[in-house]
N, C-alpha and C positions, 0 to 999 in steps of 0.2 A: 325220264330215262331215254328217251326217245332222239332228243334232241340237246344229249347231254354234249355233246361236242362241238356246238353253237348258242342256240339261244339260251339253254338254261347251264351252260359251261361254270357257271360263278357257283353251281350246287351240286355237281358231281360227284364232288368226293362223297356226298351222303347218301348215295345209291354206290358206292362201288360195288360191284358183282351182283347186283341187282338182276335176278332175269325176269321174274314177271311181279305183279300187284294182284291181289283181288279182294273183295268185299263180299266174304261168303254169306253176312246177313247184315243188317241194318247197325249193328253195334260192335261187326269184327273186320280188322284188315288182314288178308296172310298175304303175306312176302316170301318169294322164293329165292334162294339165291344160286348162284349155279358153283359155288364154293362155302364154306365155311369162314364165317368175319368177322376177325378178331376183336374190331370197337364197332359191330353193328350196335351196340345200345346208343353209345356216342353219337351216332349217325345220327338215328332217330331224331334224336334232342335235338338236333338242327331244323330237321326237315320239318316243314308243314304241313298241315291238309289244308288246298285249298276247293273252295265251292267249284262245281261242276261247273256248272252254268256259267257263271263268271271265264272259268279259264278255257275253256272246250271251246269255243272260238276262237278264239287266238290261236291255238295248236293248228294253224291251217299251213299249207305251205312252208316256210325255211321258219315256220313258227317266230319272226321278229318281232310278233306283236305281243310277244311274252313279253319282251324288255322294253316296249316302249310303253303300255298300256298305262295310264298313270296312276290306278289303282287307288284314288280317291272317294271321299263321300260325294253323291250325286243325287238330284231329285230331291234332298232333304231328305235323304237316307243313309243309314251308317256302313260301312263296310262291312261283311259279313265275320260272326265273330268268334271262335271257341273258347274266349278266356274272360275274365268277370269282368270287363268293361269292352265299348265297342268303338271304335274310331268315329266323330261325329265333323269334324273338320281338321282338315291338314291343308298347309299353306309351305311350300318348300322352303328349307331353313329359314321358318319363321316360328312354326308352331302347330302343334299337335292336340286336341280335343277330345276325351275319351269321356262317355256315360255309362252308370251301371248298366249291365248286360242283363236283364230280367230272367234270362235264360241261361244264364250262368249253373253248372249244373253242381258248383262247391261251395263251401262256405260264402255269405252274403260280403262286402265290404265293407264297410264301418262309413265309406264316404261316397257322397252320389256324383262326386266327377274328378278328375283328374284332368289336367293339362302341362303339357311340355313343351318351351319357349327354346328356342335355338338362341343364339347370339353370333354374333359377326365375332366377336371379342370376346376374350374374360375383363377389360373391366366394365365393360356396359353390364356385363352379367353378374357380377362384383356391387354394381352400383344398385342396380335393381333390386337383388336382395338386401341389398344396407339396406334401405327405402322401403319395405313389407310388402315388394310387388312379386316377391315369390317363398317359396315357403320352404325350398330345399335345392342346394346345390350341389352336382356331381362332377367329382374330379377337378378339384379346386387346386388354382396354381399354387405352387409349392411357394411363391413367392407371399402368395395372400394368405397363406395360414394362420402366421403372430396372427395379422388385424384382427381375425375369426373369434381368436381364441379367447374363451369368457363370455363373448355376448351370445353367442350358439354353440348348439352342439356338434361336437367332431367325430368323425370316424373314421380310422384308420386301420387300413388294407393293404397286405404285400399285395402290390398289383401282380396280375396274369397278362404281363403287357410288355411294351420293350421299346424302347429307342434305339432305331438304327443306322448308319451311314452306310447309304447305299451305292454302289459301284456297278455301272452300269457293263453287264456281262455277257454282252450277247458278242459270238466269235465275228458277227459279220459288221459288227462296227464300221461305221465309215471317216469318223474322226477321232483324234488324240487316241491312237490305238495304243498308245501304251499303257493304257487303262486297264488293261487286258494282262500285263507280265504281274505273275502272282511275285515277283523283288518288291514292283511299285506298292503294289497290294500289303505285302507286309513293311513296306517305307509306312505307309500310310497308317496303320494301325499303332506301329511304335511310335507315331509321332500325335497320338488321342490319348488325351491325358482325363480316364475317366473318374478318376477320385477329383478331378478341379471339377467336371463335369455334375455330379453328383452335389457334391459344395454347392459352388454356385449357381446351377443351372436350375437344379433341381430343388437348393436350399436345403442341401441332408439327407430332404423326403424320397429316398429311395437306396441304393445301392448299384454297384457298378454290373456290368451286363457282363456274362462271355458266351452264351448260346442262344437260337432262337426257342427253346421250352425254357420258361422263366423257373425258377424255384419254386413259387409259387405252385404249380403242378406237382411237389412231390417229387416221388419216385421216379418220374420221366424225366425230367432236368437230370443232365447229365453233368457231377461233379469234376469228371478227368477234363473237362477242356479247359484251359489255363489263359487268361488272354494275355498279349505281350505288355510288357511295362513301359511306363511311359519312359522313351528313351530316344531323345531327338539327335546323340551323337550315333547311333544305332541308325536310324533314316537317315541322317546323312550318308554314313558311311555306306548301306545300302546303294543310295541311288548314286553314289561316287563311284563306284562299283560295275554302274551301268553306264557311266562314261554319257550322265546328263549334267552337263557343267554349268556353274550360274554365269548371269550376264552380267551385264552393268550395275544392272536395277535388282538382283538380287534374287530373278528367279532363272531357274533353269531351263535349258532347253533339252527337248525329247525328239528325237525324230525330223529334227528339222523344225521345230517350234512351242513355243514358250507352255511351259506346265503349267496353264493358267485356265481355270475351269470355271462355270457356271454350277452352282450347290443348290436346286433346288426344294424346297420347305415349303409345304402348306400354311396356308391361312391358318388354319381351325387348331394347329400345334403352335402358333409363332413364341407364345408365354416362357413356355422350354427350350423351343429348337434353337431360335433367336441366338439368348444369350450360348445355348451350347454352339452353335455356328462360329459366333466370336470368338470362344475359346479354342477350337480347334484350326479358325482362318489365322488368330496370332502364332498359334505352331508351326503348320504350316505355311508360315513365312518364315520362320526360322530354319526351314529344310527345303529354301528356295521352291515353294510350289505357291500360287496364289490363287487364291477361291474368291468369288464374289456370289453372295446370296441373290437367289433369285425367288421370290414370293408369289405365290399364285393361287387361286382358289383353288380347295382341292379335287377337282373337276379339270382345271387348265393343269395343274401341276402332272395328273396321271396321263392329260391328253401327252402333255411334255415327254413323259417319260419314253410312253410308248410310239412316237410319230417317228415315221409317217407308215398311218396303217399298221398298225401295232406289232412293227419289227422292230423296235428299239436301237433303231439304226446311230442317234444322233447325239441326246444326252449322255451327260456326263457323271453325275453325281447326283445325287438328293440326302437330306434327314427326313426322317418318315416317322411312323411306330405302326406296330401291330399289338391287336387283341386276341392271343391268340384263342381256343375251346381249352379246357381241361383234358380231355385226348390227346395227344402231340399230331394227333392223326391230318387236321386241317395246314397247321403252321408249316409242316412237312410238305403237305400239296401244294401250299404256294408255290414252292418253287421248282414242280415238276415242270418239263417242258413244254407239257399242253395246255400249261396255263398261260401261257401267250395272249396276251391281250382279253387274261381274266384277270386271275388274280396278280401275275407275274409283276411286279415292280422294276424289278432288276434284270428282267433279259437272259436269267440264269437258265443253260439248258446244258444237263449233263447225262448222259443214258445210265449209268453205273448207280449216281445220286436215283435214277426212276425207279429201278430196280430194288432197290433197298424200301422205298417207298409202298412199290407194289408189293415186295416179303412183307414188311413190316405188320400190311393189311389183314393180311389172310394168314400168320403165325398167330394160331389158336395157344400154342406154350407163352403164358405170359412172360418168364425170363427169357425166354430166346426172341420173344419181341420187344423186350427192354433193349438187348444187347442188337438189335437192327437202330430200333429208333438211336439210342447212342451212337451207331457208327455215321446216321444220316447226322448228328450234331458235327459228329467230329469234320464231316467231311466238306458241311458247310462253313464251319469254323476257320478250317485249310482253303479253299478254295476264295472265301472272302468277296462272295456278290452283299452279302453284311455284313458289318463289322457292330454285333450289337454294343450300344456303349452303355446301357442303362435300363433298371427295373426300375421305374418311379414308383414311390407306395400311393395308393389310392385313397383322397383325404373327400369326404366328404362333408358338407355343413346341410344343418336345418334349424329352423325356426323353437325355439322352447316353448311355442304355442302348443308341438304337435309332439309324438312319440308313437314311438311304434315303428318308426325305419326299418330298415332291413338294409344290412351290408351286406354282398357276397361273396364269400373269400375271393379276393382276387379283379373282382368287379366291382363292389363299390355300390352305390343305390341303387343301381341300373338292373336289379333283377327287381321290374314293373309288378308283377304276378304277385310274390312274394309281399311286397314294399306296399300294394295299395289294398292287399287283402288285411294286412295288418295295421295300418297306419290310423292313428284318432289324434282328436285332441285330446289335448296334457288334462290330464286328472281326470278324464271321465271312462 
């Protein structure tokens, strides 16, 4: 709470109106707030308790050493733990080691360790499990489903997640400002053709995107927002319209220079993005505008976004995704204006969108807070810092060794808790 406006800025939204904490005994926390919060449960489920002693130093000073501290095992000792297994070694995107928690205070788990391996790639990770060097995979590319199918078991999930083309929104831009005219913006959207998207990209396994709350969530997804159809004589005529004429070569010029942009795409998504990138750079050459992908871990791709010093002065474009909570309440803070070199991807800061965001919070009437959260869809819908193209479903495999998985609506294997308090081998 303290230092929500810096070091711990990426956790905020789970303390909104937050005004003090305390531990009236040994087994109770009271929260005070200095308002009434309409998804304080929601919060909760985010936030963690962590151990005193571990963090209480760190809190010294502009508190940086919250987000540097590396928060690994050390000494031969496991991280400190509240859930039935305890962290025993972590190695950065390489791999994860967990032991049963003997102090676990629920049910026992059926297995005495768990481990989670990162991959550079899905098919190193693809290959791995061909080969019985792992026992269950999550969020399997839509393209590797056939091969799955038969030798392991499948599970499928409407994701709680979203594919988006992102448009870099900040007013102080310093290059290709026309990035910025909501004509270009809707050029751009008429000319994303999300059922080829969906097809191919995706292989089926999902359906086409038009808001940042996915369906998946229910009643929060907002069914009025409409996305444009794919309609490349529609962007043309748009950007005809703004008197950006093609050249030679068949792209346009803006402002005194060629509509021709850097897209970039993480690593860790390329399975998806990839092929979606190509579908949308051949349209987008058919409405005189050229894109060239740009590839980066996804560590250099957000340094990308937001540089220099996280004013999102520079880039131009990216494809990304988000996960969002079951609340709409987080997916909505992205893209408040204080999330500037937190959450913010897209540079999007608008006061009217903050406002809706801070109602939304503290509207104890859950219809009059459905009807806030929908005008925040609508308005990022209009405005266009995303253009979501896509809800991929959530396919996961495992092994016919083992049974007992756990899918999560919406997430897929990844609820840990759930997944390893349940899981045995087949038949026993």
């Amino acid at each position: 709470m303290k230092f929500q406006d810096d070091a711990t800025a990426m956790l905020a939204n789970t303390i909104t109106h937050l005004k003090s904490a305390e531990a009236t005994d040994d087994n109770t926390v009271v929260l005070h707030y200095n308002q009434p919060v309409a998804n304080v449960l929601s919060q909760l489920v985010q936030l963690a308790f962590l151990p005193q002693h571990i963090w209480e130093p760190l809190a010294k000073g502009n508190a940086k050493g919250l987000k540097t501290y590396p928060n690994t095992p050390t000494g031969g000792k496991p991280l400190v733990s509240g859930g039935p297994f305890m962290l025993t070694k972590y190695q950065k995107d390489q791999l994860a080691l967990m032991q049963r928690n003997p102090n676990w205070w629920g049910p026992k788990p059926n297995i005495d360790g768990v481990g989670v391996q990162i991959f550079a790639n899905d098919d190193a990770m693809l290959t791995a499990f061909k080969h019985g060097q792992l026992d269950a995979v999550s969020d399997v590319p839509s393209t590797a489903v056939q091969s799955l199918s038969g030798s392991y078991n499948l599970s499928r999930t409407p994701g709680n997640f979203f594919y988006d083309f992102i448009i870099n929104s900040n007013p102080k831009k310093t290059t290709h400002r026309e990035l910025l005219n909501p004509t270009v913006r809707e050029a751009f959207e008429y000319a994303i053709d999300r059922q080829q998207i969906v097809k191919v990209a995706l292989n089926g396994e999902g359906q086409p995107g038009t808001t940042i709350v996915p369906p998946s969530t229910g009643k929060w997804h907002n069914p009025n927002v409409k996305p444009l159809p794919f309609d490349l004589a529609k962007a043309n005529q748009l950007l005809d319209g703004l008197g950006y004429k093609k050249g030679a070569d068949g792209t346009r010029v803006a402002e005194g220079h060629p509509m021709q942009y850097e897209v970039i795409v993480p690593t860790s998504r390329t399975a998806q993005l990839t092929p979606t990138f190509r579908i949308i750079q051949a349209a987008f050459r058919q409405i005189g505008v050229s894109v060239n992908e740009k590839v980066l871990d996804p560590n250099a791709a957000f340094a990308a976004i937001t540089a220099p010093d996280n004013k999102y002065l520079t880039f131009d474009l990216s494809l990304w995704d988000w996960i969002p909570e079951p609340d709409p309440d987080y997916i909505i803070s992205v893209l408040t204006c204080d999330q500037y070199g937190n959450n913010s991807d897209s540079g999007y800061c608008n006061p009217t969108y903050d406002t809706l965001y801070k109602q939304q919070g503290v509207t104890i009437d859950q219809a009059k807070r459905l009807q806030l959260v929908y005008q925040a869809q609508e308005m990022i819908a209009t405005d266009r810092p995303y253009i979501v193209m896509s809800y991929p479903n959530v396919v996961d495999a495992y092994s016919k060794q083992w049974a007992g998985f756990y899918s999560a609506p919406g997430y897929g294997l990844f609820d840990l808790v759930q997944t390893t308090l349940q899981v045995h081998k087949a038949g026993q």
